[in-house]
C-alpha positions in Angstrom: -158.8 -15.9 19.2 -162.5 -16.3 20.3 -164.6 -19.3 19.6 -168.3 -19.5 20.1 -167.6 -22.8 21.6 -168.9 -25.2 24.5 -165.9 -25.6 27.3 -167.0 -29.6 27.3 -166.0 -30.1 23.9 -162.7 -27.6 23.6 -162.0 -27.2 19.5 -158.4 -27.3 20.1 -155.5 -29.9 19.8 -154.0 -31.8 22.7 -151.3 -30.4 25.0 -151.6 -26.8 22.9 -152.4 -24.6 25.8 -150.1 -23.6 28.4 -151.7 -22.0 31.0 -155.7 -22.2 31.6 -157.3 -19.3 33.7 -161.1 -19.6 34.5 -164.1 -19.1 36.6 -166.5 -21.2 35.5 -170.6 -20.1 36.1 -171.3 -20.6 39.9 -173.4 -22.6 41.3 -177.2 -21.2 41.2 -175.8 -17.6 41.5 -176.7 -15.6 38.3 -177.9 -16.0 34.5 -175.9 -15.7 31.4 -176.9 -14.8 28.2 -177.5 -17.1 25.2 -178.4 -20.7 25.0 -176.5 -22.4 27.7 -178.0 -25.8 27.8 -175.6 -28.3 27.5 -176.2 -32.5 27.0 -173.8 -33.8 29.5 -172.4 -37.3 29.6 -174.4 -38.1 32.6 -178.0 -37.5 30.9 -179.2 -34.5 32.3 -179.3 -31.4 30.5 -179.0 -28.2 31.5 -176.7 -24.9 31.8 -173.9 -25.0 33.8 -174.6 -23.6 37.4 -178.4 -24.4 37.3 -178.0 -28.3 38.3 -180.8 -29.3 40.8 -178.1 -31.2 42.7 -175.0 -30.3 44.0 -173.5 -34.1 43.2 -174.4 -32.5 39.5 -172.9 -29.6 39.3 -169.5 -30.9 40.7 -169.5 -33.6 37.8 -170.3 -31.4 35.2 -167.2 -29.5 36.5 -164.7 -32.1 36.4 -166.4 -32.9 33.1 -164.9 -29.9 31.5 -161.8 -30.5 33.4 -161.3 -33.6 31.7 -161.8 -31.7 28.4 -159.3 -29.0 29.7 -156.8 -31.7 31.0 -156.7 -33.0 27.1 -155.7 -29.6 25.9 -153.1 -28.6 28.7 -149.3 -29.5 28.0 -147.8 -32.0 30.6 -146.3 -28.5 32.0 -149.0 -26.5 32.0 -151.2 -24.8 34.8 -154.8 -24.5 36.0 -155.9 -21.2 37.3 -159.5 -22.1 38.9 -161.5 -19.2 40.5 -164.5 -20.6 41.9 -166.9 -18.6 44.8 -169.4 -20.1 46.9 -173.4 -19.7 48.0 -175.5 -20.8 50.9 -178.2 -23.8 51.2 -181.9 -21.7 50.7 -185.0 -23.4 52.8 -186.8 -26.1 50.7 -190.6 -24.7 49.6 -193.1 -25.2 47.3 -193.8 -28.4 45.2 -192.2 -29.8 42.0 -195.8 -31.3 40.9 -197.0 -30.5 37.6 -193.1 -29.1 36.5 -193.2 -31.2 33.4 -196.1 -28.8 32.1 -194.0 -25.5 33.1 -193.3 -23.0 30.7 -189.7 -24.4 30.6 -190.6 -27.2 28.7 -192.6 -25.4 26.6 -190.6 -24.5 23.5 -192.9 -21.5 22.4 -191.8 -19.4 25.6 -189.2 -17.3 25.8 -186.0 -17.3 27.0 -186.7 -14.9 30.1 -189.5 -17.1 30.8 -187.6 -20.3 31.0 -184.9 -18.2 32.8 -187.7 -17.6 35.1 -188.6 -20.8 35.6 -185.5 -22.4 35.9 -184.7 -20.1 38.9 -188.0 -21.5 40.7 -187.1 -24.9 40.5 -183.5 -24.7 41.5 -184.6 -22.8 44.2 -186.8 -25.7 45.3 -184.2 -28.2 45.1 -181.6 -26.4 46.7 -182.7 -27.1 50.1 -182.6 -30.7 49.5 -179.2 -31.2 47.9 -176.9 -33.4 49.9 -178.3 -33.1 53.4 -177.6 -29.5 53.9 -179.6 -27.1 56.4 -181.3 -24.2 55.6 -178.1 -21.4 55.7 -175.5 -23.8 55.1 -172.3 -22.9 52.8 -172.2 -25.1 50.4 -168.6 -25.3 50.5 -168.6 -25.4 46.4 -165.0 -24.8 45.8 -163.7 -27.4 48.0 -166.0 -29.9 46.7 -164.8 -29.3 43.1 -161.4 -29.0 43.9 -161.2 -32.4 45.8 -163.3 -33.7 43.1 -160.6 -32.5 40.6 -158.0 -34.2 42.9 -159.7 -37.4 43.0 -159.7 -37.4 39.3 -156.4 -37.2 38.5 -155.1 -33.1 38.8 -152.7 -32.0 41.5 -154.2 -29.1 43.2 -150.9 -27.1 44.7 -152.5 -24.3 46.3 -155.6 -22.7 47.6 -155.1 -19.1 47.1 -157.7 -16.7 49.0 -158.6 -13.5 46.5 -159.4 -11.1 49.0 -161.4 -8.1 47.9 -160.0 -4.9 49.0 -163.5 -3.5 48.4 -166.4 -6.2 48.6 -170.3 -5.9 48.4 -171.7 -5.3 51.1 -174.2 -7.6 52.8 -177.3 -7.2 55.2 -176.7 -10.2 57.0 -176.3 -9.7 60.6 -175.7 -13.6 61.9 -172.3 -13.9 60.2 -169.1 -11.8 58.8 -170.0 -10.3 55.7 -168.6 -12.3 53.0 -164.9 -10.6 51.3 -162.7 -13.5 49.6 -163.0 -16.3 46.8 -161.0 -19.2 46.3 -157.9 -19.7 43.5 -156.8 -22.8 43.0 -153.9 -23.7 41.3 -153.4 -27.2 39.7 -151.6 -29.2 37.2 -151.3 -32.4 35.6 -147.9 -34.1 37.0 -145.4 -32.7 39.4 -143.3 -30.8 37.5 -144.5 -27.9 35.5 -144.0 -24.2 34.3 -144.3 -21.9 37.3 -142.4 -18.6 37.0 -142.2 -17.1 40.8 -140.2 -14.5 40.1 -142.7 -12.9 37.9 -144.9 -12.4 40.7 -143.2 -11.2 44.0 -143.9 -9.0 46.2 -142.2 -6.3 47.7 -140.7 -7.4 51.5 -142.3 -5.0 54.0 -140.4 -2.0 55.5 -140.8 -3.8 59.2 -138.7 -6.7 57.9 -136.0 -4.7 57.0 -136.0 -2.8 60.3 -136.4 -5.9 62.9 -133.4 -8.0 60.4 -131.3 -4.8 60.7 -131.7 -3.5 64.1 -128.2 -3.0 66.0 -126.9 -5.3 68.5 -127.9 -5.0 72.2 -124.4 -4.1 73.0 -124.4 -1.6 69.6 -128.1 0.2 70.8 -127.9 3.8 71.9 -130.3 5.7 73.9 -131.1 5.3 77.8 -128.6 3.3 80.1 -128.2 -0.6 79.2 -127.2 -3.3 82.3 -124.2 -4.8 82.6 -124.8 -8.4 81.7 -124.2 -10.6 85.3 -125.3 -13.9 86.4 -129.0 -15.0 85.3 -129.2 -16.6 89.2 -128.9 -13.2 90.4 -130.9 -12.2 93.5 -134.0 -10.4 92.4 -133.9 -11.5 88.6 -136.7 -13.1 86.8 -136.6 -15.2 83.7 -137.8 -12.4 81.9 -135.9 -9.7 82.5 -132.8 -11.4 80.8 -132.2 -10.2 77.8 -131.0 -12.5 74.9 -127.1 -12.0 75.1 -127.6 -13.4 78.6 -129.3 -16.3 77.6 -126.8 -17.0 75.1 -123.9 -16.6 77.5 -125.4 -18.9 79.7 -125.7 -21.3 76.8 -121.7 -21.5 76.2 -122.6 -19.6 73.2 -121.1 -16.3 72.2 -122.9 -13.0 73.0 -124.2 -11.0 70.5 -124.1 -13.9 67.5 -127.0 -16.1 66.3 -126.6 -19.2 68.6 -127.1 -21.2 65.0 -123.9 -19.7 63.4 -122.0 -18.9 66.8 -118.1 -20.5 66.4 -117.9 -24.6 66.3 -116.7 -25.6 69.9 -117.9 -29.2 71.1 -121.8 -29.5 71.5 -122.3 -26.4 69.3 -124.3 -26.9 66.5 -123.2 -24.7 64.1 -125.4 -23.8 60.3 -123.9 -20.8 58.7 -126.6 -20.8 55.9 -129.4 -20.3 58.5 -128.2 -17.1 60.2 -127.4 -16.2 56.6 -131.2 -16.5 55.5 -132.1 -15.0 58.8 -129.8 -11.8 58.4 -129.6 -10.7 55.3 -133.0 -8.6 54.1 -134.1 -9.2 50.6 -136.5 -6.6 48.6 -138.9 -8.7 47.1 -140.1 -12.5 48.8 -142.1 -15.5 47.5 -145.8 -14.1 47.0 -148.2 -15.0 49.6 -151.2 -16.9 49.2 -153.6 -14.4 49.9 -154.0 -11.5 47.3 -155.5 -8.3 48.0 -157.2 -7.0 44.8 -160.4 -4.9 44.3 -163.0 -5.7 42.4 -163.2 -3.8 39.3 -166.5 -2.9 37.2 -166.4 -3.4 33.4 -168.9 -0.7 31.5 -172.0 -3.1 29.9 -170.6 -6.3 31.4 -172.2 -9.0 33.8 -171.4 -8.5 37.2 -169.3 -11.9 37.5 -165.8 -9.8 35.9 -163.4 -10.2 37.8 -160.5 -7.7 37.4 -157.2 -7.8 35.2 -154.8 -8.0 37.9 -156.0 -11.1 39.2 -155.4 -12.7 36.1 -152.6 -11.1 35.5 -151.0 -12.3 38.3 -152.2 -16.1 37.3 -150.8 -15.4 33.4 -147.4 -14.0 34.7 -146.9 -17.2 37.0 -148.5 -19.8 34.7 -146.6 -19.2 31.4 -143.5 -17.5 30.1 -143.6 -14.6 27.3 -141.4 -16.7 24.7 -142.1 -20.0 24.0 -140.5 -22.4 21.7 -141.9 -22.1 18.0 -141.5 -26.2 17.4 -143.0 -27.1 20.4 -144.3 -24.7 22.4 -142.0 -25.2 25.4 -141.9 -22.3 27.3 -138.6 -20.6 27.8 -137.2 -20.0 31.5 -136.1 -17.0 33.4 -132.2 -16.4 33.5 -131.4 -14.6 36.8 -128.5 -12.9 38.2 -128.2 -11.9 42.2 -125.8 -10.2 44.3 -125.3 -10.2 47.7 -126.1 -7.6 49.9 -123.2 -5.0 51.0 -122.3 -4.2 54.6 -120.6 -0.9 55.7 -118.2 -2.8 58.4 -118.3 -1.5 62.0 -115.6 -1.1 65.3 -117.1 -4.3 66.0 -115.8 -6.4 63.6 -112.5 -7.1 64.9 -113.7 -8.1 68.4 -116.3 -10.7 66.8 -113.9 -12.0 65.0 -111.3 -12.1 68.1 -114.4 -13.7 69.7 -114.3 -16.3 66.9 -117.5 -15.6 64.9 -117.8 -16.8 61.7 -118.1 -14.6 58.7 -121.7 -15.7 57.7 -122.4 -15.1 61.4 -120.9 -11.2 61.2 -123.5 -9.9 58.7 -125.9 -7.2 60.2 -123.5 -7.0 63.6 -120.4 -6.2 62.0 -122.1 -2.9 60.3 -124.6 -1.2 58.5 -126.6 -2.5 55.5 -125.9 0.3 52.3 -127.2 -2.2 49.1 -129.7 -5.0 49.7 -129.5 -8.3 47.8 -130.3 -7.8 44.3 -131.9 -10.3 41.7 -132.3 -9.1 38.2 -133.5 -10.8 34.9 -130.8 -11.1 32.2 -132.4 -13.1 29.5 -134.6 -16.2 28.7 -133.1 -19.7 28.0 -134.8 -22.4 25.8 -136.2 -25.5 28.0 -136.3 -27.9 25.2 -133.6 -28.8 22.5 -134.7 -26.6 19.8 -133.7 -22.9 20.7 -136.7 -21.2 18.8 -137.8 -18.2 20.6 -140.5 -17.2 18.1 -143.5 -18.7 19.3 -145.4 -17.7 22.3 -147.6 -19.5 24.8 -150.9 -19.9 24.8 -153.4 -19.0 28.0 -157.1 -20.2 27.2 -160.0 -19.4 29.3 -162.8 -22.1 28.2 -165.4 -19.6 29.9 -164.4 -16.0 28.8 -167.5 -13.6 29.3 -165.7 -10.4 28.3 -162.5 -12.2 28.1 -160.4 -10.5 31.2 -157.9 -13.2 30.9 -157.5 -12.1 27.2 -156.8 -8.8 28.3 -154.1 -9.9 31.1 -152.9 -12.4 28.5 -152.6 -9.9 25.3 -151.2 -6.9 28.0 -148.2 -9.4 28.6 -147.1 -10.9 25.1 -149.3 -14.8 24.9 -151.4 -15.7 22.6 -155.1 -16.2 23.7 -158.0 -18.1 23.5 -161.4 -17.4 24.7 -164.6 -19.7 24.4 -168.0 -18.6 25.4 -171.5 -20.3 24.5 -173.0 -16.5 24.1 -172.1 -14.5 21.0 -173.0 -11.8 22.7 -170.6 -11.3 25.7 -168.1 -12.6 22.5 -169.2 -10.0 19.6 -170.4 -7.2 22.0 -167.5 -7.2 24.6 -165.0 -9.4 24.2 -164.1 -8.6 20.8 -164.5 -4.8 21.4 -162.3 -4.6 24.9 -159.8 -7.2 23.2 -159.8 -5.0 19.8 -158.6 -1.7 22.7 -155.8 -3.4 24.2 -154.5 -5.3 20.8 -154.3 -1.7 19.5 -153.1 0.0 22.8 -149.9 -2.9 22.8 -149.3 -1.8 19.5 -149.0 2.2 20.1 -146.6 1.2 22.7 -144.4 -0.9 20.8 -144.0 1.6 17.7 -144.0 4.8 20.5 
């Protein structure tokens, strides 16, 4: 669904949406289309990114956050992609503004466009105390504002783009991330992790799995002997040395070797610590390119970034009383071990079995985790409904696409008809159809 709307005054009904993914205008970066100017409750009107202060801006943010708050189920998530800009040297004089062709309401839009730009770039100098140069430091400032008002910001995740825009500055790196932050509105809410992991790297597997010292082949190995041998240094010794001299038993992890007094023994550590798993917890840096969108504005941002936020942030059935969404039913299995000649003298030696993992043998199946089903959250057990992501600054409606792609509902606002008639409708209108083909296929 797409509504010409303003995002400070959100048509929908409280605690509706489920998961909100947005990047709002930035700060003084770029123009959009249509009539943005917006009353705000402080007085001052103007579009959203053209405040003359940065004090401004960051309440008109938290502004619509408030709004979004309202419309956001207790369990519900905040996506926020916000980037950043730099304080420009203060110049020229505001004197004689009043008469400018922005206040005139015979001239055009590019006109007043125009003029807008000239004085924000006047006052930008002046905001807050900053230096000519100086990053502004936006997102942090509206995410701390956010925090101060009430939201819980979990994480500051760094989008890092794979292939940037490249700068001719020459006094400091060229710029290559933006900032995601996700929040909510209490401490527990809908987060789906498994939807979003990412493959464990091949060098993981290898360094969990490599043999024993006493299991290596290759060149000659040393006997182990006393570490206060003549002509020994600290580090020459290799581990099962160390451990030896210890009291521990060669060869095992010192934090599963066999309880004897003074030991401290914890089975379940050296069994997170030796058995591999395919996929782990994603990482809170992504690495995604930017993608262009044929006749867009240049602030798109691509699918899989909000794919990533849509996967995380909601579920694809929700209950059809009251939204709830439903929760991921997983079943894992261990991983499998082809046993080796040493097992019998570890466990002569004592070892316990958690402790004989990767040096009893070879690893032929990892640990597996697989998705059986969906179970209902909430008492009612009413799969048909599904939840809703809402992006209260669409553009050409990205989100809708990640949101569509996967099986929620969505709703798009946007002050411009435009970017809603000319692209969002149309790119929305290819993937409803293209979800379609591949469901009757």
């Amino acid at each position: 669904m797409l509504l010409q709307a303003s995002a400070h005054a959100i048509p929908l009904r409280d605690e509706t949406v489920q998961c909100v993914v947005t990047s709002p205008p930035y700060w003084g970066l770029r123009e959009y289309d249509g009539a943005q100017t917006i009353r705000w409750a402080d007085g001052v009107s103007t579009a959203l990114g053209w405040e003359r202060r940065i004090e401004e801006y960051v309440e008109h943010v938290v502004e619509v956050f408030r709004e979004v708050a309202r419309v956001l189920r207790p369990d519900g998530t905040v996506w926020l992609n916000l980037g950043d800009s730099y304080a420009a040297k203060a110049r020229g004089s505001d004197a004689g503004w009043d008469k400018s062709r922005l206040s005139n309401p015979g001239s055009s839009q590019k006109a007043q466009a125009a003029s807008m730009r000239r004085l924000w770039e006047r006052h930008r100098g002046k905001a807050s105390g900053l230096h000519h140069k100086d990053l502004v430091l936006m997102p942090f400032r509206v995410a701390l504002a956010l925090q101060a008002d009430g939201w819980i910001v979990r994480s500051d995740v760094v989008w890092h783009k794979s292939n940037p825009m490249p700068e001719s500055v020459t006094d400091r790196p060229t710029k290559v991330h933006e900032y995601l932050f996700l929040m909510s509105k209490g401490e527990r809410y809908f987060y789906d992790a498994d939807a979003i992991k990412d493959p464990a790297s091949p060098g993981t597997h290898a360094r969990i799995s490599q043999p024993t010292l006493d299991e290596q082949t290759g060149g000659p190995k040393q006997d182990a002997f006393e570490l206060n041998a003549p002509g020994r240094r600290k580090h020459d010794r290799r581990p099962n040395e160390i451990v030896q001299a210890l009291g521990r038993k060669a060869g095992v992890n010192p934090k599963a070797a066999v309880n004897h007094p003074g030991s401290k023994q914890n089975a379940s550590f050296s069994a997170a610590v030796t058995e591999p798993v395919p996929m782990v917890n994603s990482r809170s840096v992504w690495t995604i390119a930017t993608t262009p969108f044929p006749g867009a504005h240049y602030a798109t941002y691509p699918v899989e970034l909000a794919e990533k936020c849509v996967l995380a942030g909601s579920a694809r059935e929700a209950c059809g009383e009251c939204g709830a969404p439903w929760a991921r039913v997983v079943e894992r299995t261990a991983m499998r071990i082809a046993k080796s000649e040493n097992r019998k003298a570890l466990a002569d030696a004592g070892a316990s079995s958690s402790a004989r993992t990767v040096p009893s043998g070879t690893m032929i199946e990892p640990p597996t985790s697989k998705t059986i089903g969906w179970q209902s959250t909430c008492e009612h057990d009413d799969p048909s409904g599904r939840s809703v992501v809402l992006d209260p600054f669409a553009g050409t409606s990205t989100t809708g696409v990640a949101a569509l792609r996967n099986g929620r509902a969505y709703v798009g606002l946007d002050l411009s008809r435009t970017y809603l008639v000319e692209h969002s409708r149309e790119r929305l209108r290819g993937v409803v159809t293209a979800v379609h083909e591949r469901l009757f296929d």
